[in-house]
matplotlib code that plots the C-alpha trace (Angstrom):
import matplotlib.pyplot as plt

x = [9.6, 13.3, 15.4, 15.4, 18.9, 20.9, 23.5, 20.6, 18.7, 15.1, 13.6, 10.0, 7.6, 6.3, 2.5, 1.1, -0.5, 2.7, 3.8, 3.2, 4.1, 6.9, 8.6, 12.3, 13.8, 15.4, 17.4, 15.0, 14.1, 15.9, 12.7, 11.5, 15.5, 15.3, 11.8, 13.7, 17.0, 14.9, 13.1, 16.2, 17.5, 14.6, 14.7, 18.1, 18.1, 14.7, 13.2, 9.9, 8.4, 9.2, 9.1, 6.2, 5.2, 7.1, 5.2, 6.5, 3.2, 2.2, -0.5, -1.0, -1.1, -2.1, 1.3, 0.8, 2.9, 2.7, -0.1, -2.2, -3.6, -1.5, -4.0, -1.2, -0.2, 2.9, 3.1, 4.3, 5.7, 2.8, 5.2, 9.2, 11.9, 9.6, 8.9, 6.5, 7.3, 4.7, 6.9, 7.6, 10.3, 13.0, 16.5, 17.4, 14.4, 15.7, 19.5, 18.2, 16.1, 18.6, 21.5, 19.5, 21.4, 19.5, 17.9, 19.1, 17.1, 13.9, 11.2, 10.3, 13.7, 15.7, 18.9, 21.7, 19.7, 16.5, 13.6, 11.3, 7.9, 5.2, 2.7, -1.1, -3.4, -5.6, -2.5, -1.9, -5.6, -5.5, -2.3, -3.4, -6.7, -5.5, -3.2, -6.0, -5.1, -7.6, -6.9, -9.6, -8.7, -10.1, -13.7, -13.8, -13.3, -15.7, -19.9, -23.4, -24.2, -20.4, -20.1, -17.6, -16.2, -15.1, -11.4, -11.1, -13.2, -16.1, -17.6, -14.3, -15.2, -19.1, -19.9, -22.7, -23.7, -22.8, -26.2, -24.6, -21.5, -20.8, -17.4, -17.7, -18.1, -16.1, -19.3, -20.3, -23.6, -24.0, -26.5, -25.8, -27.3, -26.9, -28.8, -31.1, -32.3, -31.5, -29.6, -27.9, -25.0, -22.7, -18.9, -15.6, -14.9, -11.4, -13.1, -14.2, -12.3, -13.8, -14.6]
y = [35.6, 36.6, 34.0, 35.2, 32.9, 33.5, 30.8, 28.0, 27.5, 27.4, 23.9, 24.1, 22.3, 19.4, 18.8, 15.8, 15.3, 14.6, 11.6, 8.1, 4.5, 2.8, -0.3, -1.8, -5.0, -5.8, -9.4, -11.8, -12.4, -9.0, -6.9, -5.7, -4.9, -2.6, -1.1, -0.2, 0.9, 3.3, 4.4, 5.8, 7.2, 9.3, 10.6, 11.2, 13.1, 15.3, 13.4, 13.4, 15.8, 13.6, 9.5, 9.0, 5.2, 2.6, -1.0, -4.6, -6.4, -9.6, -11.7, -13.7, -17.7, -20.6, -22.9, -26.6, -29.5, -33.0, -31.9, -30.8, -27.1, -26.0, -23.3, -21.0, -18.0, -16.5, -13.7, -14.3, -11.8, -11.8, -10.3, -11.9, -9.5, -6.3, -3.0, -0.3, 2.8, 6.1, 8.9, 11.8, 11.4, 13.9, 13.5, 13.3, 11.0, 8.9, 8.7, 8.1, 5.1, 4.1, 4.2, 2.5, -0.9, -4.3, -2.1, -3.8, -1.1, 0.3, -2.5, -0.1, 1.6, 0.7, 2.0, 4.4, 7.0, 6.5, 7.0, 4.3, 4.0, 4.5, 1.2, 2.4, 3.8, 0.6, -1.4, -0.4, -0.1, -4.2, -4.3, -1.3, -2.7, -6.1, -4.2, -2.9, 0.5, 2.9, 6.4, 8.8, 8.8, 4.9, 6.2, 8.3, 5.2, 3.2, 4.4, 2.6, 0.0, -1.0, -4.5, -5.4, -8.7, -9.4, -9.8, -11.5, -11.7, -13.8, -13.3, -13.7, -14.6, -13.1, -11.0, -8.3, -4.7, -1.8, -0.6, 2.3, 3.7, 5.3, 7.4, 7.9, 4.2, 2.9, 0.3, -0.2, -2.0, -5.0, -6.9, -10.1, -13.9, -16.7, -19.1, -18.4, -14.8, -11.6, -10.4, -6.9, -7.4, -4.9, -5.1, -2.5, -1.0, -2.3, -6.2, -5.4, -4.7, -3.8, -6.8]
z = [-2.0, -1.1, 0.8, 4.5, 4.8, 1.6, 2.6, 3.2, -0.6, -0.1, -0.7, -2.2, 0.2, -1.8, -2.8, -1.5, -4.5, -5.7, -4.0, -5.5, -4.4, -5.8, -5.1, -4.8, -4.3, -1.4, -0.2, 0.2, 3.8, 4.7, 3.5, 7.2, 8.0, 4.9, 5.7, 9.3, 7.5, 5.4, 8.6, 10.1, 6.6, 6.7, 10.3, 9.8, 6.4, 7.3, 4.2, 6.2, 3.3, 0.9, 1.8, 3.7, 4.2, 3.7, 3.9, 3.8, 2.9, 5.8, 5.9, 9.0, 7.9, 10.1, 11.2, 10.4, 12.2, 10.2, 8.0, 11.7, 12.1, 15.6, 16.5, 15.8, 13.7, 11.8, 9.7, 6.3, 3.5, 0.6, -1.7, -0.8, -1.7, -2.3, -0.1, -0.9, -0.4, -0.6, -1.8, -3.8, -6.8, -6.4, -7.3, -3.4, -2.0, -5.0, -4.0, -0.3, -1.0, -4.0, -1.2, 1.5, 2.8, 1.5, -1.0, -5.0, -6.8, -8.1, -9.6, -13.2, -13.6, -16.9, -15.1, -16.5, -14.1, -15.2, -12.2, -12.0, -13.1, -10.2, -8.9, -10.0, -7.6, -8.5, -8.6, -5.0, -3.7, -3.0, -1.1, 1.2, 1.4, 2.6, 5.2, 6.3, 5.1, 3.3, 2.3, 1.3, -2.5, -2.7, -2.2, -5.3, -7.5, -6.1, -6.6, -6.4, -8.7, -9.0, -9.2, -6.5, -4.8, -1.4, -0.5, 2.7, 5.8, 6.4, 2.8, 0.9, -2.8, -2.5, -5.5, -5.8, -6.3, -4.8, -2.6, -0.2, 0.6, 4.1, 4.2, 7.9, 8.7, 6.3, 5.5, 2.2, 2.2, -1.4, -2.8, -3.4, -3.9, -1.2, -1.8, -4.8, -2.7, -2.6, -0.3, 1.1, 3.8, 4.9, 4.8, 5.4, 2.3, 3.0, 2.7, -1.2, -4.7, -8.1, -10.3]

ax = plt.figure().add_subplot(projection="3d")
ax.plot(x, y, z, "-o")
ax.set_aspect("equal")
plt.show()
């Protein structure tokens, strides 16, 4: 297809398919500045196509005074001095995220100009499960008769077998034992991880 603008080059539209999540290092304590830093960068240099999320991963924790629960609770970085970031590797999305401010480089890159190395889709399952953040792709890993464990919630730690799966609930129903029995209960697919 001819260019209808010869002096503008025509940028091939990415394939989502493409992107990946990768992470850099940031200044300890500064990592939600830097998430927000490379918000803007994005906006601003129509990289929209190219860096899609970009997570700084909390976990809510209880606040203690003299040893005492308070009742209260604070969010706490589960991963100090790291953001995620869901993109696709180009030369520019690189140089954006490279020349973010806070941002001390790419966790995976040897230098000298060498991109980094992407996070696994299992590596990353965990973290966007805990954020309570599951994409499509997840299912296809998972199947009936999988042995699986529980991350968090009510059942954190249960172990059993995969029974059902329900895409459109987002429930994935597991046998398991509790107390010398049999026993099916259902949890969000985001609650379980593959032993």
């Amino acid at each position: 297809m001819e260019n209808p603008n010869p002096i503008q080059p025509t940028v091939p539209t990415p394939v989502n398919g493409d992107k990946q999540w990768y992470v850099v290092s940031a200044y300890a304590s500064h990592e939600n500045k830097v998430a927000d830093n490379l918000r803007r960068r994005v906006n601003s240099m129509t990289m929209e196509n190219y860096i899609f999320r970009i997570l700084v991963v909390e976990q809510e924790e209880a606040v203690f005074k003299n040893g005492t629960p308070t009742g209260k609770k604070k969010m706490r970085n589960a991963y100090p001095g790291y953001v995620f970031i869901e993109m696709i590797m180009t030369d520019d999305s690189w140089y954006v995220v490279r020349n973010t401010p806070g941002v001390t480089g790419f966790v995976g890159s040897s230098g000298g100009g060498t991109k980094p190395i992407p996070v696994t889709p299992e590596q990353m399952e965990p973290i966007l499960k805990r954020m309570g953040m599951v994409d499509a792709g997840m299912y296809d890993r998972y199947a009936v008769g999988d042995h699986v464990k529980v991350i968090h919630g009510p059942l954190e730690g249960t172990e059993g077998k995969i029974v059902t799966i329900d895409k459109a609930s987002g429930l994935v129903k597991v046998e398991t034992v509790f107390f010398g029995r049999s026993t099916s209960v259902e949890v969000d697919f985001s609650e379980i991880e593959k032993i």
